[in-house]
LUMZA-68780 format. One record per residue (C-alpha): y, z, x; residue in one letter. Coordinates in Angstrom, 3 decimals. Layout:
N
+----------+----------+----------+---+
!        y !        z !        x ! r !
+----------+----------+----------+---+
!        Y !        Z !        X ! A !
...
+----------+----------+----------+---+
//
This chain:
301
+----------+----------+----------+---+
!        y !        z !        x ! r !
+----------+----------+----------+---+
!   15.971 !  -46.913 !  -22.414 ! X !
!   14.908 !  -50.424 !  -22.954 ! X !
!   15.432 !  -52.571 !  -25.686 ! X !
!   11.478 !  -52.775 !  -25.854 ! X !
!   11.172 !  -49.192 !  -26.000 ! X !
!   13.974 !  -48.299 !  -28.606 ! X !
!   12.048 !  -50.617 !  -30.458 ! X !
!    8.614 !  -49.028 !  -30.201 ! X !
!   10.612 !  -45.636 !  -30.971 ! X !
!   12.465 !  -46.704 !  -33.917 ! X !
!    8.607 !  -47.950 !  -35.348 ! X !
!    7.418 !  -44.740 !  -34.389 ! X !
!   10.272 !  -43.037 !  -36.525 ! X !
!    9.961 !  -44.861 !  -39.291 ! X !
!    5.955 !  -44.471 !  -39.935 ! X !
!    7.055 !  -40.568 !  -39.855 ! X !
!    7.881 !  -39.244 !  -43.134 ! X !
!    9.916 !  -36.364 !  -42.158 ! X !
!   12.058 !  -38.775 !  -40.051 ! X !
!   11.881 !  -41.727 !  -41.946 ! X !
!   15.229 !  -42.350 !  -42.779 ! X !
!   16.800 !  -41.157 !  -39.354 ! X !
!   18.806 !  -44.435 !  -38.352 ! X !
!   21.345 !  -42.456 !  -35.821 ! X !
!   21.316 !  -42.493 !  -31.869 ! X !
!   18.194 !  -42.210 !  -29.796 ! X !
!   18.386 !  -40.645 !  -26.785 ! X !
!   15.538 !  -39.699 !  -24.041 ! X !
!   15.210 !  -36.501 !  -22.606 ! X !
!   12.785 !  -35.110 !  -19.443 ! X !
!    9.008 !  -35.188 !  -19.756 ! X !
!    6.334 !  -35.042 !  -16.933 ! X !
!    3.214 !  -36.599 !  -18.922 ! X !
!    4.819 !  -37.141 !  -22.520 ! X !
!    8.137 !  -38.956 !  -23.999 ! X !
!   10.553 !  -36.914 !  -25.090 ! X !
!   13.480 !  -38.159 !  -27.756 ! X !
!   16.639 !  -36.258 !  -29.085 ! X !
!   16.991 !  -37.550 !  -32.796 ! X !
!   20.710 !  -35.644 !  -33.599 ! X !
!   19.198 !  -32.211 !  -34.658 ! X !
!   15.607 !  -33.109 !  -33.911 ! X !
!   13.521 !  -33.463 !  -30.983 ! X !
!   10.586 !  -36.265 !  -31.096 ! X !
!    7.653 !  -36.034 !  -28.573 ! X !
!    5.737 !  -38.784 !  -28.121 ! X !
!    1.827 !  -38.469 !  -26.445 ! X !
!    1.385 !  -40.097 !  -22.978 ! X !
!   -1.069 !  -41.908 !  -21.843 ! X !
!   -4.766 !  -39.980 !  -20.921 ! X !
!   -3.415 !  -36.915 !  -22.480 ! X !
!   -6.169 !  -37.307 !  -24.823 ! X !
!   -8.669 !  -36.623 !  -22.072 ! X !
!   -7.687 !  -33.347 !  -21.996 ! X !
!   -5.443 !  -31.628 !  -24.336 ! X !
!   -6.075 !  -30.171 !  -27.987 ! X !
!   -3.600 !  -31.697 !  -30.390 ! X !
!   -5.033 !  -29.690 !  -33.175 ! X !
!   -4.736 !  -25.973 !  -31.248 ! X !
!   -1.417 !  -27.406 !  -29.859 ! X !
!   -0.048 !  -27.816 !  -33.517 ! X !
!   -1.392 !  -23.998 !  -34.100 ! X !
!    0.227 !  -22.434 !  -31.314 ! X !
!    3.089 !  -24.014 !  -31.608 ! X !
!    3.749 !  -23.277 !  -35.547 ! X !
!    2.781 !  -19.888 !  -34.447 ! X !
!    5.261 !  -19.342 !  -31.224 ! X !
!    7.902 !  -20.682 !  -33.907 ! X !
!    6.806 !  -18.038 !  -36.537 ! X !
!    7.340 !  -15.547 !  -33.041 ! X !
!   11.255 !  -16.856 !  -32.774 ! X !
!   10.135 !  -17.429 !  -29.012 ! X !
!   10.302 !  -22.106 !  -29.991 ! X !
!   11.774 !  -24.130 !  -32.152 ! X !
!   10.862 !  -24.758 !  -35.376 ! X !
!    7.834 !  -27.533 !  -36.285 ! X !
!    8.943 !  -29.937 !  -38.302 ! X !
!    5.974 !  -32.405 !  -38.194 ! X !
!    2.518 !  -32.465 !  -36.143 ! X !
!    0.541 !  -35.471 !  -36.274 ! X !
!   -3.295 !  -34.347 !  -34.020 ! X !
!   -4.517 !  -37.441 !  -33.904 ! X !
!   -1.757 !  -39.989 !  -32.671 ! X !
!    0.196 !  -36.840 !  -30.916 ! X !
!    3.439 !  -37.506 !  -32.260 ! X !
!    5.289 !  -34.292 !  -33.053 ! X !
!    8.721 !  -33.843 !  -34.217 ! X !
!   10.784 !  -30.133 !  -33.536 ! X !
!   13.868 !  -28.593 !  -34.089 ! X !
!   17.083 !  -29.090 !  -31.492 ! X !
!   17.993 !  -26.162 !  -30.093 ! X !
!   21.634 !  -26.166 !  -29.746 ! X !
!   23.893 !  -24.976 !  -26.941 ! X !
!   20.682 !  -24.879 !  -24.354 ! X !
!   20.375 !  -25.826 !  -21.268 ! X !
!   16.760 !  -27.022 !  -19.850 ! X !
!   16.097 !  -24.994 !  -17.160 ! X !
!   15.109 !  -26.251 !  -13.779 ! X !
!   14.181 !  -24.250 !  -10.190 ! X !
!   17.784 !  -24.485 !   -9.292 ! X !
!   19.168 !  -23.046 !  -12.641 ! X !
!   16.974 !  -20.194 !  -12.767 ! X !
!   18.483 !  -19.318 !   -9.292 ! X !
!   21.917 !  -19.823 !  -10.543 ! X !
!   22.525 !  -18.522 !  -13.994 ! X !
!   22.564 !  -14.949 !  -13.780 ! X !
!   20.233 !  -13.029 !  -15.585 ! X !
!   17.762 !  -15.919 !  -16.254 ! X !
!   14.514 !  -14.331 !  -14.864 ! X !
!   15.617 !  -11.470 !  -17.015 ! X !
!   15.468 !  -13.479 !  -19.694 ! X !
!   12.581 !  -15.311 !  -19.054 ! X !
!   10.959 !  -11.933 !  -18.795 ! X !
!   12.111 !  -11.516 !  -22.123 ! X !
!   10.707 !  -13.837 !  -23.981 ! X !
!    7.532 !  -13.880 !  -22.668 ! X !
!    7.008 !  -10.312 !  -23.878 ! X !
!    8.344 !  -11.515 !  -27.462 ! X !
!    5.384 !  -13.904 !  -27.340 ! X !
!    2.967 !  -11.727 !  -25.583 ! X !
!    3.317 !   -9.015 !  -28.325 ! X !
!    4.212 !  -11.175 !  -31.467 ! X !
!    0.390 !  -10.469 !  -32.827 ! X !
!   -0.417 !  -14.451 !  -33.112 ! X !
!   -3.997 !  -15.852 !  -32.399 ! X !
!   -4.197 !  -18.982 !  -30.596 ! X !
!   -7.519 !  -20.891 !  -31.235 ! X !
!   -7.846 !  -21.401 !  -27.711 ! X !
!   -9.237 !  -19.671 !  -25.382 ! X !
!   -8.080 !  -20.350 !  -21.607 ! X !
!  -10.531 !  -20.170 !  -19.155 ! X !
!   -9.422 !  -20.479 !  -15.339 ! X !
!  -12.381 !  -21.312 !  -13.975 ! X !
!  -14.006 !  -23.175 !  -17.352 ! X !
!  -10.824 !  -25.372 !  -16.826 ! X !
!  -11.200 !  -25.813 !  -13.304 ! X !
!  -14.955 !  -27.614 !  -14.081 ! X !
!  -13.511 !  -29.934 !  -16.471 ! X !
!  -10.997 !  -31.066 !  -15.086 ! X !
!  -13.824 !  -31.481 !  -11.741 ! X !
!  -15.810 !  -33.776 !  -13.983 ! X !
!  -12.375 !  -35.716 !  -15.142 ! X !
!  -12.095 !  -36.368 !  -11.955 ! X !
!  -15.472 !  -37.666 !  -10.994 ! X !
!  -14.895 !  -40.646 !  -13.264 ! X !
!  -11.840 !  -41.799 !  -11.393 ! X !
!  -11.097 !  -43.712 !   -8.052 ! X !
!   -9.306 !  -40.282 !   -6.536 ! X !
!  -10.228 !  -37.852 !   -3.608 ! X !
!   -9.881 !  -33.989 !   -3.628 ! X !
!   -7.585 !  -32.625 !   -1.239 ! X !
!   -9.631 !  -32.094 !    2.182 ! X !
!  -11.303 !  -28.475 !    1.945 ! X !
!  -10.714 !  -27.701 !   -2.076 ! X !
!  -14.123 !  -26.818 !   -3.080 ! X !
!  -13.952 !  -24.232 !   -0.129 ! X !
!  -11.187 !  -22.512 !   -1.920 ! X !
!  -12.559 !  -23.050 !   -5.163 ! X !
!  -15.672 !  -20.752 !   -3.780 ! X !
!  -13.401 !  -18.112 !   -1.876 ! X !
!  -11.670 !  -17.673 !   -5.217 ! X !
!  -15.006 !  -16.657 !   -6.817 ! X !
!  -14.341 !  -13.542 !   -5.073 ! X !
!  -10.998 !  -13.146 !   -7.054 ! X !
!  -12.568 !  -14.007 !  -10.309 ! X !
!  -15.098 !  -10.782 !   -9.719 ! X !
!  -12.552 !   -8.649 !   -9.485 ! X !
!  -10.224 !  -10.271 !  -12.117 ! X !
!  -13.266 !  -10.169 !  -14.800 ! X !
!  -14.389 !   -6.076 !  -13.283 ! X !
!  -10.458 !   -5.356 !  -14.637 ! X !
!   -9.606 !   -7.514 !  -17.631 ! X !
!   -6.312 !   -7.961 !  -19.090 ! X !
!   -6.401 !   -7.946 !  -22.740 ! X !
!   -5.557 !  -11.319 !  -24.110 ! X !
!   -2.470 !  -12.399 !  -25.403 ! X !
!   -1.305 !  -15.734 !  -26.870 ! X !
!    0.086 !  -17.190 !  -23.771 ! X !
!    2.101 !  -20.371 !  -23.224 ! X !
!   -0.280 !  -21.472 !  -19.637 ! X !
!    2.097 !  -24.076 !  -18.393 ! X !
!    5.704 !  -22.364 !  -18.179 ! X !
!    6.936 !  -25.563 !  -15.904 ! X !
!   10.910 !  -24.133 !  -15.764 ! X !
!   11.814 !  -27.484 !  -17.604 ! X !
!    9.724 !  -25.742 !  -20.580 ! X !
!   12.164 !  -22.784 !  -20.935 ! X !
!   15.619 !  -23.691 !  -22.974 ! X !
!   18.315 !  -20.670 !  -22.239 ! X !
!   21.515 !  -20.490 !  -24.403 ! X !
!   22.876 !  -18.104 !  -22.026 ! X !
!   21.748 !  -15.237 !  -24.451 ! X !
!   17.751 !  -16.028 !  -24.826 ! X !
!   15.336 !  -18.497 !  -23.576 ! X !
!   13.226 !  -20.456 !  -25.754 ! X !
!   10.030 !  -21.815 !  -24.869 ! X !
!    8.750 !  -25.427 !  -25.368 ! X !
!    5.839 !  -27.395 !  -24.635 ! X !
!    2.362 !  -25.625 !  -25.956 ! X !
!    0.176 !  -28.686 !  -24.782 ! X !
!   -2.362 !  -25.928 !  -22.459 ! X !
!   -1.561 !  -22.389 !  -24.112 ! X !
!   -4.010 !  -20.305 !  -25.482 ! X !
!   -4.990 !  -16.659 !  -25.563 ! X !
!   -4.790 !  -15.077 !  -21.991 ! X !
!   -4.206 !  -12.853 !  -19.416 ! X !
!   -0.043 !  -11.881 !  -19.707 ! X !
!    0.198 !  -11.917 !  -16.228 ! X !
!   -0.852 !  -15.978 !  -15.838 ! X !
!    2.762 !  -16.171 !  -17.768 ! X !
!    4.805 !  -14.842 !  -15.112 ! X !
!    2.597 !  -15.799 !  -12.146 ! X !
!    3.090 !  -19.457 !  -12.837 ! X !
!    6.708 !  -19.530 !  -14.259 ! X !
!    7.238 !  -17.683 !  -10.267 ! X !
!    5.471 !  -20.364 !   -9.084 ! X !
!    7.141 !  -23.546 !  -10.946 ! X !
!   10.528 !  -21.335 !  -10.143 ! X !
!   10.036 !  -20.967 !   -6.839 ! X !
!   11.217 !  -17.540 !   -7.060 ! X !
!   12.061 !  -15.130 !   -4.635 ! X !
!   10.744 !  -11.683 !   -4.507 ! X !
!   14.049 !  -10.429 !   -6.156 ! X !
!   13.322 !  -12.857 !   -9.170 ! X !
!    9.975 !  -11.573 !   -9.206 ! X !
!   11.171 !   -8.187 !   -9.887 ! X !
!   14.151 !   -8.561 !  -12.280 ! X !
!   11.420 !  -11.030 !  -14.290 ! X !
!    8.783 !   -8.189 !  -13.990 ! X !
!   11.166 !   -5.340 !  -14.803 ! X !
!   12.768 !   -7.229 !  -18.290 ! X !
!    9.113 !   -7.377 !  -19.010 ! X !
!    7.457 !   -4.026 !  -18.618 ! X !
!   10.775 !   -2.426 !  -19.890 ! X !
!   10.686 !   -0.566 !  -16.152 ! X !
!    9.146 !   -1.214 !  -12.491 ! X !
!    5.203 !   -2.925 !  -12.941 ! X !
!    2.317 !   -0.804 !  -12.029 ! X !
!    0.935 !   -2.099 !   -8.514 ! X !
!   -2.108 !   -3.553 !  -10.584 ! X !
!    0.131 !   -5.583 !  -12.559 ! X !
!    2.193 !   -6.991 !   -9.927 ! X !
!   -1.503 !   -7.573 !   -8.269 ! X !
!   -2.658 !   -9.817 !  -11.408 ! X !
!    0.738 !  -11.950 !  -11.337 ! X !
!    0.554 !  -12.511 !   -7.244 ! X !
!   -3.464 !  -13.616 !   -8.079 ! X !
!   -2.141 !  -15.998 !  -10.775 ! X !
!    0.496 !  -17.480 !   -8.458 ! X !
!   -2.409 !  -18.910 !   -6.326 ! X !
!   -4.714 !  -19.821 !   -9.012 ! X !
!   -2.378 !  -21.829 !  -11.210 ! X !
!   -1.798 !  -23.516 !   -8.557 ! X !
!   -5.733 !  -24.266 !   -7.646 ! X !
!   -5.776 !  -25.360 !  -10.862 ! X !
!   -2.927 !  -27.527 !  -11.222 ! X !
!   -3.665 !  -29.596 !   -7.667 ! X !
!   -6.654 !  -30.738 !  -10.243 ! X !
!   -4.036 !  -31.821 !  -12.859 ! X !
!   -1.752 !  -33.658 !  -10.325 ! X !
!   -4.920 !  -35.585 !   -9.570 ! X !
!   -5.587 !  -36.803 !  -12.778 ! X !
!   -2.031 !  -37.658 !  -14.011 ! X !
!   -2.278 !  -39.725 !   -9.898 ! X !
!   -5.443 !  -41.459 !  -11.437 ! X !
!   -3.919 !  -42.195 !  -14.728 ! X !
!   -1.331 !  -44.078 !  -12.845 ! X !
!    1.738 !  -41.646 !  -14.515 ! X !
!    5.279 !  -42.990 !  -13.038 ! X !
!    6.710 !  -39.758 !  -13.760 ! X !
!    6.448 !  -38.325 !   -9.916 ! X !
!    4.653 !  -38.711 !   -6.815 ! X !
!    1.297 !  -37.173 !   -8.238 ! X !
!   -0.658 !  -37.587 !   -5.157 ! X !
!    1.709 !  -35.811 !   -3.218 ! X !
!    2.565 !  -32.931 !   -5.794 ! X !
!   -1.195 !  -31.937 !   -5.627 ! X !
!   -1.634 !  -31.573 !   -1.999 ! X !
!    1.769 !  -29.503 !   -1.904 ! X !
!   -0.079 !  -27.306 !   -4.648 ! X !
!   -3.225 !  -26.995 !   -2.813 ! X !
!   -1.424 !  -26.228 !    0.417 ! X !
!    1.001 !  -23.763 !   -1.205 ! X !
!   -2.390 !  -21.991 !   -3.051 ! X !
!   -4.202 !  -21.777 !    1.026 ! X !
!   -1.401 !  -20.224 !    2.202 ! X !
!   -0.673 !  -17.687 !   -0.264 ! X !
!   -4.179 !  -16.764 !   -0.323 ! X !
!   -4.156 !  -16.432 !    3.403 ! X !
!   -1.324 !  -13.601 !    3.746 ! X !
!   -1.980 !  -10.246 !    4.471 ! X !
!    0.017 !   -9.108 !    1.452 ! X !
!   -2.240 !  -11.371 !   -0.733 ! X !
!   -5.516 !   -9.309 !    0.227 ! X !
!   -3.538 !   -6.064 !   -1.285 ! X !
!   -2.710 !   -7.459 !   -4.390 ! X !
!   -6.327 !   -7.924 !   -4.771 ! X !
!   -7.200 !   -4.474 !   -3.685 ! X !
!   -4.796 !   -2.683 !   -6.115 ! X !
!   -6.164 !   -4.861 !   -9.337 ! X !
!   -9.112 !   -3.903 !   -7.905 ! X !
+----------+----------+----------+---+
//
């Protein structure tokens, strides 16, 4: 961290009241779009820049007080929604997962699995709503304001998936508060539970998004799949259920080529944007494109 930016932290601190008085060490932590801080026994996240464009601060600071009220996140300790800045609890003794951790700590799908029933169930209402397709379009018209190209052949996917939406809105899910974004780096495991972290996109939704996507950011293999699926449903999934997660797996990532594109345009240093989108887009055709794909469909169906 520079001297510049310890600086801009440390004014940042000290125009919070909860944190006011915190003089100790300052250390950064991960963070795709946002700045993340350890503060001793809190955790300080800082906005980044364009988030504004297209995240809630307000419904974030709901679902987030609510998740902690669910024991499934840490603990608010301050929300500011219109500068961003929020301030959590540490979670001791965690480790923030990645792909590669979730392969090798044993029982960490499990737990994943876990948790995301905890949340799924706890009763809470998030005051959004989210809307695959809704999403999609906005983030479209993002887009058309910025000096950036759509991967070769999207909006030809975008209109084979309107076949998928039929049948996913013929069989709803009930809605759930979800997390939407379950990016493994999200999910904080003490060896004993996860936590969950992060409620920038979440919102009441299908269950199955949950899992589909955490496979996804995971990378996991079909074994993950089940031992996820299983801590989850308490048993095996019904073949409509493990239908609705295999869907998800390809639309998340429809929808998050659009996101790579924007944090591309916005110039984010965090990672190769331009590149992570295509890989989405490409890994979303040729899911869709499997055999086993087209039964998945059938049995939600």
């Amino acid at each position: 961290m520079s001297p510049e930016e310890e600086r801009e932290i440390r004014d940042i601190i000290t125009a919070i009241p909860a944190i006011s008085s915190y003089a100790g060490p300052v250390a950064r932590l991960g963070g795709l779009t946002n700045r993340v801080y350890q503060l001793s026994s809190a955790v300080l996240r800082v906005p980044g820049k364009g988030t504004e464009e297209y995240i809630n601060r307000a419904n974030e600071a709901v679902a987030a007080r609510l998740a902690a009220d669910a024991h499934v996140s840490p603990d608010v300790i301050y929300a500011d929604v219109t500068t961003g800045f929020m301030v959590t609890r540490m979670i001791s003794n965690a480790v923030t997962m990645s792909p590669e951790l979730f392969k090798s700590r044993m029982g960490a799908p499990a737990r994943a699995g876990a948790v995301f029933r905890k949340l799924h169930t706890s009763g809470g209402v998030f005051p959004f709503r989210f809307e695959l397709f809704a999403m999609i379009d906005d983030y479209l018209k993002i887009l058309s304001g910025k000096d950036v190209e759509l991967p070769a052949g999207y909006h030809d996917v975008v209109k084979e998936a309107q076949d998928i939406r039929k049948v996913i809105a013929k069989n709803p899910a009930p809605l759930a508060p979800c997390h939407c974004d379950p990016l493994c780096e999200n999910f904080l495991d003490d060896g004993t539970r996860m936590w969950i972290v992060d409620w920038e996109y979440s919102g009441m939704n299908d269950p199955m998004w949950d899992l589909g996507d955490l496979s996804v950011e995971g990378n996991f293999n079909d074994a993950q799949d089940a031992e996820m699926l299983v801590s989850y449903f308490g048993g095996a999934p019904t073949a409509a259920d493990h239908g609705r997660m295999v869907i998800y797996k390809a639309m998340c990532d429809l929808l998050w080529t659009l996101w790579g594109l924007i944090q591309h345009a916005n110039n984010n240093p965090a990672d190769d944007f331009a590149a992570y989108a295509l890989n989405r887009f490409n890994r979303c055709k040729a899911l869709i494109a499997t055999p086993g794909f087209a039964r998945h469909v059938h049995a939600v169906n």
